[in-house]
C-alpha positions in Angstrom: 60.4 -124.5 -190.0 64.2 -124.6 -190.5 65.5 -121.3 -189.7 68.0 -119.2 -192.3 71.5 -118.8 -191.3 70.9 -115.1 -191.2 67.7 -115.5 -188.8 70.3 -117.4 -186.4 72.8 -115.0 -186.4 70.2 -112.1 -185.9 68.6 -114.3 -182.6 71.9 -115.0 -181.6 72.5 -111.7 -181.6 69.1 -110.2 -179.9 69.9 -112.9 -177.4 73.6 -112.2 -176.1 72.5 -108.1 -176.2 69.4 -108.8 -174.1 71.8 -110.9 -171.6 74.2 -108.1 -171.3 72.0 -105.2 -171.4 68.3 -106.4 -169.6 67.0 -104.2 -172.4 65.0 -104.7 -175.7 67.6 -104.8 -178.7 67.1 -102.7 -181.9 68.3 -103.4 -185.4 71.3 -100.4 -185.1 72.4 -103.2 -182.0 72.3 -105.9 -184.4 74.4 -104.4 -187.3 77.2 -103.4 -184.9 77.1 -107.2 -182.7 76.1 -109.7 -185.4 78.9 -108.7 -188.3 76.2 -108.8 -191.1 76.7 -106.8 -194.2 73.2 -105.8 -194.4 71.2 -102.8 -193.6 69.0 -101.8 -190.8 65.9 -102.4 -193.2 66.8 -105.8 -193.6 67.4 -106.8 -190.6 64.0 -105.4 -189.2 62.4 -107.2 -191.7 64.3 -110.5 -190.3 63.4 -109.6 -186.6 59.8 -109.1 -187.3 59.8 -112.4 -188.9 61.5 -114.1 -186.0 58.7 -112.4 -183.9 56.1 -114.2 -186.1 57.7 -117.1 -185.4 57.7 -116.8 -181.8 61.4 -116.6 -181.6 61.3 -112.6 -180.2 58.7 -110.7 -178.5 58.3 -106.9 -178.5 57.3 -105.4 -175.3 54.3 -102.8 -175.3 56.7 -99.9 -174.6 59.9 -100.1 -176.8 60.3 -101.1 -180.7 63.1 -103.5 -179.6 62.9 -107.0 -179.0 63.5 -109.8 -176.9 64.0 -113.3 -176.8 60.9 -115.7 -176.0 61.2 -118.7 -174.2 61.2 -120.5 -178.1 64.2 -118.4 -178.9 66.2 -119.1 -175.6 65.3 -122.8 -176.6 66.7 -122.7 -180.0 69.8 -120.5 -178.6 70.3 -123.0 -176.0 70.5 -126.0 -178.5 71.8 -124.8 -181.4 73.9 -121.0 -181.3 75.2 -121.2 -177.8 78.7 -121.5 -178.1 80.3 -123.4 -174.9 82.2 -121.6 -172.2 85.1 -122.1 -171.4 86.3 -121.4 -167.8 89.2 -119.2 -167.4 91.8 -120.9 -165.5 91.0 -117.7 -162.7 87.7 -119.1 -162.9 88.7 -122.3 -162.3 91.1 -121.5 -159.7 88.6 -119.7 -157.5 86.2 -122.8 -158.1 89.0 -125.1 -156.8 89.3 -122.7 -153.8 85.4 -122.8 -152.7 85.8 -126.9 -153.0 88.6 -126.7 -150.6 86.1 -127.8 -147.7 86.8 -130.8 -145.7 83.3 -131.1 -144.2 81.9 -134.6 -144.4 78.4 -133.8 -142.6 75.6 -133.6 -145.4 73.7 -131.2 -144.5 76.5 -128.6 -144.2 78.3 -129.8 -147.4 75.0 -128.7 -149.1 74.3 -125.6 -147.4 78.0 -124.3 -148.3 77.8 -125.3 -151.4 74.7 -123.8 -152.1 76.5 -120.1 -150.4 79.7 -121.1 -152.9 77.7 -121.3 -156.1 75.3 -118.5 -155.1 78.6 -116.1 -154.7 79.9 -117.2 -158.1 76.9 -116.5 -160.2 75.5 -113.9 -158.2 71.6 -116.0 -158.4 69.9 -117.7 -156.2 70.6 -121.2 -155.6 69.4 -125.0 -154.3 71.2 -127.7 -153.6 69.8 -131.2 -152.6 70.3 -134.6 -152.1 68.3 -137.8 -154.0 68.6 -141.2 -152.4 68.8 -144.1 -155.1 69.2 -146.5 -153.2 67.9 -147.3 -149.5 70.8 -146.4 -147.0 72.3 -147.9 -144.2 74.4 -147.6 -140.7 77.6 -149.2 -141.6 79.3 -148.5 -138.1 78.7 -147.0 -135.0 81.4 -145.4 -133.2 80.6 -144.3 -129.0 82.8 -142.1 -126.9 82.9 -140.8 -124.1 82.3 -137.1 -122.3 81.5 -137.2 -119.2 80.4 -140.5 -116.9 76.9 -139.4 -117.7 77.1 -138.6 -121.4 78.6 -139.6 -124.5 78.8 -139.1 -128.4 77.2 -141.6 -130.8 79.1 -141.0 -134.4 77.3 -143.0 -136.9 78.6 -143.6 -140.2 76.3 -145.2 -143.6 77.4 -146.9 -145.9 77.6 -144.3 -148.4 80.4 -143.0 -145.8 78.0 -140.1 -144.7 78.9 -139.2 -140.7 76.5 -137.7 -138.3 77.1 -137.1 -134.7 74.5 -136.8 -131.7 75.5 -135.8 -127.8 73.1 -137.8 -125.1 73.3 -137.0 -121.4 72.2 -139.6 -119.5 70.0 -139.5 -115.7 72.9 -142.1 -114.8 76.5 -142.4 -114.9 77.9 -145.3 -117.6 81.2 -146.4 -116.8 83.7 -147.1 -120.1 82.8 -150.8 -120.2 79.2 -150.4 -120.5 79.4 -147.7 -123.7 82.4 -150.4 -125.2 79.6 -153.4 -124.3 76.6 -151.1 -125.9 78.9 -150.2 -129.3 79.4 -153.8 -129.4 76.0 -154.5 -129.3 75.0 -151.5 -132.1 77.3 -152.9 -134.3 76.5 -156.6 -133.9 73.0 -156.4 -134.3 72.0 -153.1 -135.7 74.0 -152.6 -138.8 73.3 -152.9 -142.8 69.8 -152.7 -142.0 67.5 -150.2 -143.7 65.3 -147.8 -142.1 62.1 -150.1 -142.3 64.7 -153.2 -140.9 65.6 -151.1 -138.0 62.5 -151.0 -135.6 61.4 -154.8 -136.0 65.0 -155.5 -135.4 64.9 -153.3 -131.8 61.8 -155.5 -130.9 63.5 -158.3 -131.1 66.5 -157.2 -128.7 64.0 -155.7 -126.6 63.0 -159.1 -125.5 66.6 -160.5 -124.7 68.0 -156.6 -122.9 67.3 -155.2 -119.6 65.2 -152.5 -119.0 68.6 -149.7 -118.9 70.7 -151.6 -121.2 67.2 -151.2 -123.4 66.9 -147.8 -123.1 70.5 -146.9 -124.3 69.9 -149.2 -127.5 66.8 -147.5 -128.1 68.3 -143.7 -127.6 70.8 -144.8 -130.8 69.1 -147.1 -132.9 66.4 -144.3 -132.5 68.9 -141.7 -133.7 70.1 -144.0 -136.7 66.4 -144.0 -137.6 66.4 -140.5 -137.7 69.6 -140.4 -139.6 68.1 -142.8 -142.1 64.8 -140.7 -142.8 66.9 -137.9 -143.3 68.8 -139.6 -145.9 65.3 -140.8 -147.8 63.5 -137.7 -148.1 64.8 -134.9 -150.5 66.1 -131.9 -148.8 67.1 -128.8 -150.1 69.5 -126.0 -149.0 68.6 -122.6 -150.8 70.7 -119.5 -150.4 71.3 -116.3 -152.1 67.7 -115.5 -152.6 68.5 -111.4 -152.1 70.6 -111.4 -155.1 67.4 -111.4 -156.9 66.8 -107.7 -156.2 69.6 -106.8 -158.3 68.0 -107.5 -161.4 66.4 -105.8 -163.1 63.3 -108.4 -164.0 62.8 -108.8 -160.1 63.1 -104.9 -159.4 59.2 -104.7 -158.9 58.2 -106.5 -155.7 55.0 -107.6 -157.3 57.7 -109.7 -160.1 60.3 -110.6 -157.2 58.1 -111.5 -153.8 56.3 -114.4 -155.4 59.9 -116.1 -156.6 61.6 -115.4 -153.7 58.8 -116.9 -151.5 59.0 -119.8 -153.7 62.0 -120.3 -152.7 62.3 -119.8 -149.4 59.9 -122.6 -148.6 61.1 -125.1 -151.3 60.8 -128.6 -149.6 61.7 -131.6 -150.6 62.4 -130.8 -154.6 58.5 -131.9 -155.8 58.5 -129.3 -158.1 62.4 -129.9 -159.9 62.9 -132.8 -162.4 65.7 -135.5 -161.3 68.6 -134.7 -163.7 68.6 -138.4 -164.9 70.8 -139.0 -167.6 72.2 -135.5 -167.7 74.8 -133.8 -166.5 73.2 -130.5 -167.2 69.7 -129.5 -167.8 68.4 -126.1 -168.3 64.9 -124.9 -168.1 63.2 -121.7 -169.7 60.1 -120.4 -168.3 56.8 -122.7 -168.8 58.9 -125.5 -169.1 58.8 -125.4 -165.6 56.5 -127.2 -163.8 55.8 -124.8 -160.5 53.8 -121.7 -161.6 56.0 -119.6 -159.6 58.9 -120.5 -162.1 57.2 -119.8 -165.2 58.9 -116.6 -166.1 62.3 -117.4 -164.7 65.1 -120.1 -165.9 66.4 -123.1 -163.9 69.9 -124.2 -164.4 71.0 -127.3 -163.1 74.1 -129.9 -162.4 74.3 -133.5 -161.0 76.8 -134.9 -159.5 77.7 -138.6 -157.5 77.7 -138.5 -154.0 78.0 -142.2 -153.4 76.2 -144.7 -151.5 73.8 -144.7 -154.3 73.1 -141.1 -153.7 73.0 -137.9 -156.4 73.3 -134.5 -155.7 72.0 -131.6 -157.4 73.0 -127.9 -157.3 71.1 -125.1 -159.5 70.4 -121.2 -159.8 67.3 -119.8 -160.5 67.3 -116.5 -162.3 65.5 -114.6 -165.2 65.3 -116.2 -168.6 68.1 -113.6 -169.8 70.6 -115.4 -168.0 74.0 -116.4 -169.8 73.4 -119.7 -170.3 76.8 -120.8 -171.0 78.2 -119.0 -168.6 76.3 -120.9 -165.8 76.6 -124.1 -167.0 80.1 -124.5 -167.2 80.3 -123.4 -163.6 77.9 -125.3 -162.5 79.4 -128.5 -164.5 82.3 -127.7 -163.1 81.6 -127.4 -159.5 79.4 -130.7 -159.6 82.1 -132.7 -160.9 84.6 -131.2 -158.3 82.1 -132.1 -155.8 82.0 -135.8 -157.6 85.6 -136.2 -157.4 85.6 -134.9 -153.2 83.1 -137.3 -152.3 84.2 -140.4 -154.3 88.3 -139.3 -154.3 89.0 -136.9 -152.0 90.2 -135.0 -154.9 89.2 -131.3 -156.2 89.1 -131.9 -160.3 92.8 -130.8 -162.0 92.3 -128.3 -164.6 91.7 -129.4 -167.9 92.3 -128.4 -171.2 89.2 -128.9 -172.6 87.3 -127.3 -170.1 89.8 -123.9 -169.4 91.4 -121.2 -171.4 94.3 -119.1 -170.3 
């Protein structure tokens, strides 16, 4: 059923009070938000008809209403208006991308901290392979004459860096003969190319010059795996308890849990073909997120990787508030990782 004009305005309405307030909105609230030139009556006569239709519910203890999941839907789609960043907003955005950190697994953890300070929710970040990955150089320097630093880069121009001490001294020539070696025959190959191909050398290397292949081909495996399996970064999770949805600990313990032991994303859809993608209550899949939203952003990582940053938060959330952020931030994250660049500001996206 095709809703009125009126009807929209009125849910619009219920649904930007109930954002700003946390508490069930009343006709009087609607005739001073909404603009309408009609009385009190009327419009609870409209909100009671919206309630029929599953658009508002009215909780046990109050003769106000709030939006259902259906009406956040509908508001989401059609009567959100899109925000537009203020160029402070922007500026402090720009600011938090700022980071020249190239390891992964700290890019996600700090921007998972930025995002979380921004919206003041809960966030996750993680990575999605696309593609299987690759060592595209190693690099081997030198400490100490019995330990050195293996710096391994893929081909998606990912770094990661491991220290090995050694029973033995190694003298310069041997770590230049060993990088040689590691860079020769170990790669462009993928994680399941890796161990066959360390077999093979086996049977041509001495037992010690063996055993230092082995200690970084190893460590490329593990760098590999890494890459392959979805990890996620959450932080922020406090900020929940100053809501008032999650103000009861029987309402906040099992979302916080939730996310303190989220693993590997099993539970989040890939954000495939969108930039953006919000979910409302039981249209998520894990039980633990059925009364709560989930606002997400993609973004390119390269080396046929995607990222994904999100909040979690009750379903009155501002909505358009969060996604531009969030849009925001991912494609400033796009342009560092595939330019170098943090994202100018734009006119389409900023006001003064």
């Amino acid at each position: 059923m095709e809703l009125s004009e009126r009807k929209k305005q009125i849910l619009r309405a219920v649904v930007e009070n109930y954002i700003q307030t946390a508490e069930p909105v009343g006709s009087k609230a609607i005739v001073a938000s909404a603009g309408l030139k009609v009385s009190s009556a009327t419009i609870r006569n409209e909100m009671a008809e919206l309630e029929n239709l599953g658009y508002l519910e009215q909780p046990h203890t109050s003769a106000g209403r709030i939006p259902s999941p259906k009406g956040y839907r509908l508001y989401v789609n059609e009567l959100m208006e899109e925000h537009r960043l203020t160029m402070q907003e922007a500026q402090k955005i720009n600011e938090a991308l700022n980071l020249k950190i190239r390891e992964m697994d700290q890019v996600m953890t700090e921007a998972g901290k930025i995002i979380s300070q921004l919206t003041k929710y809960p966030t996750f970040a993680l990575t999605k392979g696309t593609k299987k990955a690759t060592i595209a150089r190693y690099d081997l320097l030198m400490v100490e004459e019995n330990s050195f630093i293996a710096v391994l880069m893929t081909d998606g121009q990912l770094v990661k860096n491991k220290l090995f001490r050694l029973p033995t001294a190694l003298s310069d020539t041997q770590l230049q003969l060993l990088g040689t070696l590691l860079n020769t025959s170990f790669t462009g190959l993928t994680l399941e190319e890796l161990s066959p191909e360390l077999s093979r050398v086996a049977s041509h290397a001495g037992g010690e010059a063996y055993g230092l292949i082995s200690l970084v081909v190893s460590f490329a495996m593990e760098v590999l795996e890494e890459l392959e399996t979805n990890v996620i970064h959450t932080a922020g999770i406090p900020t929940l308890l100053a809501h008032p949805e999650y103000q009861s600990l029987e309402r906040a313990e099992p979302l916080m849990n939730f996310l303190s032991e989220m693993q590997e994303g099993n539970n989040l859809p890939v954000v495939q073909g969108e930039h953006v993608k919000i979910l409302i209550g039981p249209e998520n899949v894990a039980d633990e997120l059925k009364e709560s939203s989930v606002i997400m952003a993609s973004y390119d990582i390269g080396g046929g990787m995607q990222g994904i940053i999100g909040v979690v938060g009750p379903t009155r959330m501002d909505y358009a508030d969060l996604a531009a952020r969030l849009s925001y931030f991912a494609e400033g994250l796009s342009r560092m990782f595939g330019k170098g660049e943090i994202p100018p500001p734009s006119g389409s996206e900023l006001e003064e």
